[in-house]
N, C-alpha and C positions, 0 to 999 in steps of 0.2 A: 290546432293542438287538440288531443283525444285524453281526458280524465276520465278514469276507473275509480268509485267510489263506492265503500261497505253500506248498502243504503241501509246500515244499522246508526248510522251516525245522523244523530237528529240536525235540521235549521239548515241543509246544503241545499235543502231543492232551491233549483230557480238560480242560485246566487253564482254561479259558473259558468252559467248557459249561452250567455252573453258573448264570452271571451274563447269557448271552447263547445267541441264535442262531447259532450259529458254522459255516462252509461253508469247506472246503482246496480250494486250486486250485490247478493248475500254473503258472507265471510269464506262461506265452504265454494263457494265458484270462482274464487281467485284462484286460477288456470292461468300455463304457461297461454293457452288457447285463447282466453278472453283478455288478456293484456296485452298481445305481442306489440301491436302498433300503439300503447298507451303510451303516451309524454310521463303521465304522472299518476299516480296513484293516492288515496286518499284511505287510512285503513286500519282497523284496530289490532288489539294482542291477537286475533283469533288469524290474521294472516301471515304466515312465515313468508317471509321476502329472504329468499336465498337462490345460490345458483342454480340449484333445480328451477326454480318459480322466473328469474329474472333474465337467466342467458339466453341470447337469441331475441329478447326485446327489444324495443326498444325506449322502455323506462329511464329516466333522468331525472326524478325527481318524486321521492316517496314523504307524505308527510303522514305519522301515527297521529291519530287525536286520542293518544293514549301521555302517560305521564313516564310508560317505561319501552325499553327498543328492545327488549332481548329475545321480540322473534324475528328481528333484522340482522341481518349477517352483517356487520359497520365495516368488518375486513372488506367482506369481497365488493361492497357497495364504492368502498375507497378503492377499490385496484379497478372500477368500470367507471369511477367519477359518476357516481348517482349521488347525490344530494339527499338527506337525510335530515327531517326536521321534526322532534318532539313537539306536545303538549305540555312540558314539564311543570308543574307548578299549580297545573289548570284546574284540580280537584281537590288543592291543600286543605280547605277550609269544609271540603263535604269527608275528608275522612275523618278530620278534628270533628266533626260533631258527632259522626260513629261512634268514633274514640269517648266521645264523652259517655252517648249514652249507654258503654258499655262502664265507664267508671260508676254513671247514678244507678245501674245494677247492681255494680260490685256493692257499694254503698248502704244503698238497702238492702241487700240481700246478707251482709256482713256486719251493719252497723256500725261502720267504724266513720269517723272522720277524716276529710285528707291530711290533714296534718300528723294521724296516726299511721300514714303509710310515703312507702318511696318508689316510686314512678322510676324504672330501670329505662332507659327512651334510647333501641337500637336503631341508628339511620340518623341524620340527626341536618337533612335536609330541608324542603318545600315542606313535607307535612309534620316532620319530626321536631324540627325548631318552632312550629307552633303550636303542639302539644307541650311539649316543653315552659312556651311563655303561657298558657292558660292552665296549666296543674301550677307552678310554681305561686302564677296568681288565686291560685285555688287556695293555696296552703302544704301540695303533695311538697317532699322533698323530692328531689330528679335529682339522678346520675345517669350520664350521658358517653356513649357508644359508638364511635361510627368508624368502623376499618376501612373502609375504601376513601374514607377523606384524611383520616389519619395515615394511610402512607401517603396519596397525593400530594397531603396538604402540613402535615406536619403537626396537626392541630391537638391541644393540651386533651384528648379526650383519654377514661378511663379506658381497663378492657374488659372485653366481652364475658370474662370469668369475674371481671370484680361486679360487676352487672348482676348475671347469673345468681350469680353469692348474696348478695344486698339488697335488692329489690325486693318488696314484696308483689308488687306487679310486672309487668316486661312488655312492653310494647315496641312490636317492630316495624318500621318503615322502613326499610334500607330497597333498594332497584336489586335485579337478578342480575347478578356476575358469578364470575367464578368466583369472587370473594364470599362472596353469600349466598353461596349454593350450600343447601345442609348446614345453614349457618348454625343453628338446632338440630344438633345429634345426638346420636347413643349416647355420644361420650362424656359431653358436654351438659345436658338434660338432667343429670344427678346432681349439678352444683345449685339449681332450684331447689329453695328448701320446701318443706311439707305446707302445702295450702296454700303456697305462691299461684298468683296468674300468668299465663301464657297467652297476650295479645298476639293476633297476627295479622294485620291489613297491607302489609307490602305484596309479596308473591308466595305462590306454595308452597314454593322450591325453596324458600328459605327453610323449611321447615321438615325436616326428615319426618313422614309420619311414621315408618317405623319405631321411632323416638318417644312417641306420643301415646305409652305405654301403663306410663303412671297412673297410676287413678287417683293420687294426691293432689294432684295440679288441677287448678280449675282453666279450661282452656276456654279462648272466644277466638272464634276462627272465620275470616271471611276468605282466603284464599287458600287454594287446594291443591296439593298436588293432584297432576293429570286431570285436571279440570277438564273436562265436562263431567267425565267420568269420577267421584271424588268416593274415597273411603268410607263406606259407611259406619265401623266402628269407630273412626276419628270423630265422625258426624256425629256418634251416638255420645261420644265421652266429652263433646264440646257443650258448655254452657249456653251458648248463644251460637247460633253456626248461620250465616246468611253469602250468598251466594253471586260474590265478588260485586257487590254493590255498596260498598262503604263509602266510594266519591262520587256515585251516582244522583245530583244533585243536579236540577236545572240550570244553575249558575254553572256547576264544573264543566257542565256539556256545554253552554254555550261560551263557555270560554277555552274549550278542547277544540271544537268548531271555529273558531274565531282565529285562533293560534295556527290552526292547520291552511286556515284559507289567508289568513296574510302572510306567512312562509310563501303558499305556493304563487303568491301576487308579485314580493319581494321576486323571487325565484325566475318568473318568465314577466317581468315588468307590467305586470298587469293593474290599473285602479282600482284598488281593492285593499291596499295595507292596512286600512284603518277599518277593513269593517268588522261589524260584530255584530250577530241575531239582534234585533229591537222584539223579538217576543217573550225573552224573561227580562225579569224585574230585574236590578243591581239592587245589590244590597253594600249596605255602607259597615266594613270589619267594627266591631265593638266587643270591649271588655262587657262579659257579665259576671255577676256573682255565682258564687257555687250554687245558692237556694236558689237562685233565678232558671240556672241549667236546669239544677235538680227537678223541678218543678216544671219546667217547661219542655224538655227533650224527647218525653215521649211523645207529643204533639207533633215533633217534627219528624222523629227517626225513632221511630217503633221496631225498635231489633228484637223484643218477643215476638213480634206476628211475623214477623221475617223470616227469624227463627222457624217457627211453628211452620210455613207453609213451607221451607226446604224440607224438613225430616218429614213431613207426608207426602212430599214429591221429591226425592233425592234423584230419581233418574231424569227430572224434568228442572235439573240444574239450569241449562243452557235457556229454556224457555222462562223460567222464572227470571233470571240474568235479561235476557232479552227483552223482557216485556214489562219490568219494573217501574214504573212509575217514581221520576223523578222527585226525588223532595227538595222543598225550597231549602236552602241555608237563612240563618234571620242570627248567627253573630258571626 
């Protein structure tokens, strides 16, 4: 058996070797050329797996160690029976603490207390359900959004206008579909009222930058349309702008990693379903207090110097992204 692997994704060396042919490649050498005989792939958002990249392979089994697929064609992977396995889940707790320490910004920066403001929470999955349980334990009020689970699922959520309208924050999590493509547009972008926030840690494409015209809004932005390459007046009118690293957290990788290599275990019967890196720490989920975050989140996730090192390097997105230095999570 022959694995192709993004050697951007941390704790694989070694652990494959064993059972397979194993070859690391950088995101941009995923060629029709260098996979044709791969069994399997291993691979982040930066590789589009479609008919261009996959026909003529002989791939069977892609797993992303990412939490979204939308550079995976799921049609045409379903009509050649490749097998297709997320991360989903694996970064919940490293975007929650972005998230946070963009609220102990707002906070200081505004004065206000959670309980003086409402938490608008679009997506209301893996990362969105636990912003939701730690603002609520904060004191925020949350009103809650999610279109692609409410047609699925039928579920009592508000809508995206009464959200828009009520909020004085908006934080979005939702996955890139066609439901939430432009989920934030023209048109929709004026029901924000004057000095509301515009979080965005799901995808860029939620987010029409053409849209992101106001200068009333205070926006915090970690993902971009046409990433690598990202807007630099969005860049310039965003509060906080850091460079799709909101779940990049030692814990989410080794649990992006861990999730990708027991799929691919499960997948071809390999001894391996249960493992997981032994080089980060576990951390045990815990409630803390507002003044606890408040007080402690720069320490962990310093989205000023984050900030600050994209807008002096805006063309060196990709390397900044690349070369990020993992933060612990510690709730």
């Amino acid at each position: 058996m022959r694995v192709v692997i993004d050697r951007a994704i941390p704790f694989l060396q070694g652990v494959l070797e064993p059972y397979a042919e194993v070859e690391y490649i950088d995101s941009n050498d995923f060629t029709k050329e260098r996979i044709t005989n791969a069994d399997a792939l291993i691979i982040r958002t930066r590789t589009l797996c479609d008919k261009a990249l996959l026909e003529g392979t002989k791939v069977q089994f892609i797993a992303t160690a990412t939490i979204g697929f939308d550079h995976i064609d799921m049609s045409y992977c379903r009509s050649r029976n490749i097998a297709v396995s997320t991360s989903a889940g694996c970064n919940a707790r490293g975007v929650l603490q972005w998230v946070s320490a963009a609220l102990a910004l707002l906070a200081r920066c505004d004065g206000f207390a959670p309980e003086e403001r409402t938490l608008g929470i679009v997506g209301v999955g893996n990362v969105g359900s636990l912003v939701k349980k730690y603002a609520e334990h904060w004191g925020f009020r949350t009103i809650c959004c999610d279109p692609p689970r409410q047609k699925r699922e039928g579920l009592d959520f508000v809508s995206l206008d009464e959200v828009l309208t009520n909020a004085d924050i908006v934080t979005l999590h939702t996955p890139l579909e066609a439901m939430t493509y432009h989920l934030i547009d023209k048109w929709n972008i004026p029901m924000l009222h004057p000095n509301a926030v515009l979080i965005n840690a799901s995808r860029g494409e939620c987010v029409e930058t053409e849209a992101t015209q106001r200068d009333d809004i205070t926006y915090i932005t970690d993902v971009w349309e046409g990433e690598p390459d990202i807007d630099e007046d969005y860049l310039a009118k965003s509060l906080i702008a850091t460079p799709h690293i909101a779940g990049y957290t030692a814990q989410g990788k080794a649990n992006a990693s861990a999730m990708a290599v027991q799929a691919l275990a499960r997948h071809f019967a390999l001894p391996l379903t249960e493992w997981s890196p032994n080089e980060v720490a576990k951390v045990e989920p815990r409630m803390v207090s507002w003044e606890e975050m408040c007080n402690t989140i720069a320490q962990h996730c310093d989205i000023e110097a984050e900030s600050i090192a994209l807008r002096n390097n805006p063309r060196n997105f990709e390397a900044l992204r690349n070369n990020y230095r993992y933060r612990e999570e510690y709730f």
